[in-house]
N, C-alpha and C positions, 0 to 999 in steps of 0.2 A: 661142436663148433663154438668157439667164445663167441667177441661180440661179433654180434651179424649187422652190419651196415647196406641199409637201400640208399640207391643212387639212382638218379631220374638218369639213364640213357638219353647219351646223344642221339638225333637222327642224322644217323652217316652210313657211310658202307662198311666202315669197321663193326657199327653193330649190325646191321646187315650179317653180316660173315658170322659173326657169334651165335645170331638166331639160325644157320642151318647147322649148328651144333643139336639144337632143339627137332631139326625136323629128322633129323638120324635117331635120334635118341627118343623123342618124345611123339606122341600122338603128332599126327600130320592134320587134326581137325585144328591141333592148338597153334597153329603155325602162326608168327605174327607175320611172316615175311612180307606178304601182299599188303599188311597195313604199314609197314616203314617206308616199301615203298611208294606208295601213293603219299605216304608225307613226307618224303623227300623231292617226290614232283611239286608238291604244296610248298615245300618249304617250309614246315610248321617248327618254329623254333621250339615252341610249350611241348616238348615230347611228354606224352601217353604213357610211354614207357617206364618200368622199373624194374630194377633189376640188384640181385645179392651177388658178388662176387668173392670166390675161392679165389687167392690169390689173382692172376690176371685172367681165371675161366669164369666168363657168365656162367653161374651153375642154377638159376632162377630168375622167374620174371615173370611179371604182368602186365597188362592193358588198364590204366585207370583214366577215366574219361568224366569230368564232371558234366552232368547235364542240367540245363538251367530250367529253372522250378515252373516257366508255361508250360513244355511239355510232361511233369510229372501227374503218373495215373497210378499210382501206388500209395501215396506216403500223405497222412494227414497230421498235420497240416502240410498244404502243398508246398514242398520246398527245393533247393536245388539239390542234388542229389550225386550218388557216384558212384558210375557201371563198371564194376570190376570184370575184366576178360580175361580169358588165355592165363591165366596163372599155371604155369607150370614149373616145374623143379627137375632136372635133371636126375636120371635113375639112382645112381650114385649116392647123389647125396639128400636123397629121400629119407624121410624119417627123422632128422634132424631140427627140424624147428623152423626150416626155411617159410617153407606154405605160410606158418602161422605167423612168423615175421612178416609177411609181404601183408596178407590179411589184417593183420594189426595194426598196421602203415595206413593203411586204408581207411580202418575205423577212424585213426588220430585227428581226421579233419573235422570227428564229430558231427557230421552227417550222416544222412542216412546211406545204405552201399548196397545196391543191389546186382543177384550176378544170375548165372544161368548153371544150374548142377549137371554137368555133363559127362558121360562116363561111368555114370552111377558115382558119381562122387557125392550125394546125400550125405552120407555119415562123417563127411569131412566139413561140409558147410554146417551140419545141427553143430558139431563139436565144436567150431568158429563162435558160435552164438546165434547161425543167422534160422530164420524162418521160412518152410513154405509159404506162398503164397496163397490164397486160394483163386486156384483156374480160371481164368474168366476169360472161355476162348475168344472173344474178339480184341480184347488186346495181351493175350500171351502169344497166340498163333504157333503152337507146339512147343512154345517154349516151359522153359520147367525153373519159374524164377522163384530167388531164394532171396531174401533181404534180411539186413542187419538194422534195428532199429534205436537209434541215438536216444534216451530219455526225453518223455513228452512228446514220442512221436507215435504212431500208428500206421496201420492199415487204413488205403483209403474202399470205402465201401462201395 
């Protein structure tokens, strides 16, 4: 694939439609659907969304969510941060740089970006750049998070 262009998705029903492209093809834990539409009952203009497009097929997409730096319990110094979700890529056009496009989008804001390895996808987030965390089950609660760490930031202890 040349250049690969991300594009913040609308929240409408046309992407609505494009995302059960994902739930046929892709894991059904990755599904955004139930978050588009709870933000189409919202109305939330700032869509979450992004997404790489093959000609007019979604063929990629993720969840990027900034969270603002009172709740951060990860990242020293405490700062605002951003939860990368649901990243997925269609089967097809796997292998091609999409992932690490979307991922790299991410990074670009220079914050810190923390996500959840799920699927056994470990070997795709170390290759990202990003880091375990270390466990601390009262605030991972099963979760198995992975963060990317911007220069001059850390682990908060």
């Amino acid at each position: 694939m040349e250049h690969i262009e991300i594009k913040r998705l609308l929240v409408n029903y046309k992407t609505l439609e494009e995302f059960e492209n994902f739930r046929e093809y892709g894991a059904q834990e990755l599904s955004m659907k139930e978050d588009l539409r709870a933000n189409i009952i919202e109305g939330d203009s700032e869509s979450p969304f992004y997404g790489i497009y093959y000609g007019k097929k979604l063929v990629a997409r993720m969840s990027l969510y900034r969270i603002d730096k009172k709740y951060d319990v990860y990242f020293n110094p405490p700062q605002d941060y951003y939860e990368l979700w649901k990243l997925e890529v269609l089967q097809p056009y796997q292998g091609k740089g999409l992932g690490m496009a979307l991922v790299n989008f991410a990074k670009s804001f220079n914050l810190p970006v923390k996500t959840n390895a799920r699927q056994r996808s470990d070997d795709f987030w170390t290759k990202m750049g990003f880091n375990a965390l270390t466990y601390h089950e009262q605030r991972d609660r099963g979760e198995n998070p992975y963060v990317w760490f911007p220069e001059g930031v850390t682990e908060q202890e």
